[in-house]
N, C-alpha and C positions, 0 to 999 in steps of 0.2 A: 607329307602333303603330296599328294598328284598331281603333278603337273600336264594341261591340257596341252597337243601339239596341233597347229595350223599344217595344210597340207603343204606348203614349201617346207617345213620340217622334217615330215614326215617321210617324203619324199628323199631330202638330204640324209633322215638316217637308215631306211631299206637299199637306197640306189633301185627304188623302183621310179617309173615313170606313173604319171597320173592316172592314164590310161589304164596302166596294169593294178593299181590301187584299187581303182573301181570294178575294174573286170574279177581282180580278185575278192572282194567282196562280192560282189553276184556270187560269185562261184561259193561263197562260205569258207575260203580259207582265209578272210585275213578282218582283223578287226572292225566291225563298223564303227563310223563316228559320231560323237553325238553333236546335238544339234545345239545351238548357242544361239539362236534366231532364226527368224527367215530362210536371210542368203550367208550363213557361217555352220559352219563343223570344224568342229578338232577331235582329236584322238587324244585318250588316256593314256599319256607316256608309257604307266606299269606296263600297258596292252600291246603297245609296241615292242616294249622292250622283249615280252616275253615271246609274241611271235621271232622275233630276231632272235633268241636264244632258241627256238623251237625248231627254225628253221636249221642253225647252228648244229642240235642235236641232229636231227636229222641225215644233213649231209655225210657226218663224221659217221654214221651206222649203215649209208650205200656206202662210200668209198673204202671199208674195211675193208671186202674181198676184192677189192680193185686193185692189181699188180700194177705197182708203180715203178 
């Protein structure tokens, strides 16, 4: 089962700020929420989880020719 995340959640597991949550959604890199009402959204944990692993991938494919 998938569990839906409120944005204090959400928040807690990127270490984004609100701001940047929505800014990145405008931009199309990060999951949108779906809607639960009116005035509610949550995010599909899997969604999260995988942007987080995405981003994970990511970083670890610049920093290889990065002399450390």
């Amino acid at each position: 089962m998938n569990k839906l995340l409120r944005l204090p959640k959400v928040i807690d597991r990127t270490g984004l700020s609100k701001s940047s949550i929505y800014a990145f959604i405008l931009a199309g890199t990060f999951p949108k929420p779906i809607s639960l009402g009116e005035r509610a959204v949550a995010w599909q944990e899997s969604d999260i989880s995988d942007w987080i692993e995405k981003r994970i991938t990511a970083s670890k494919t610049v920093t290889k020719g990065v002399a450390r």
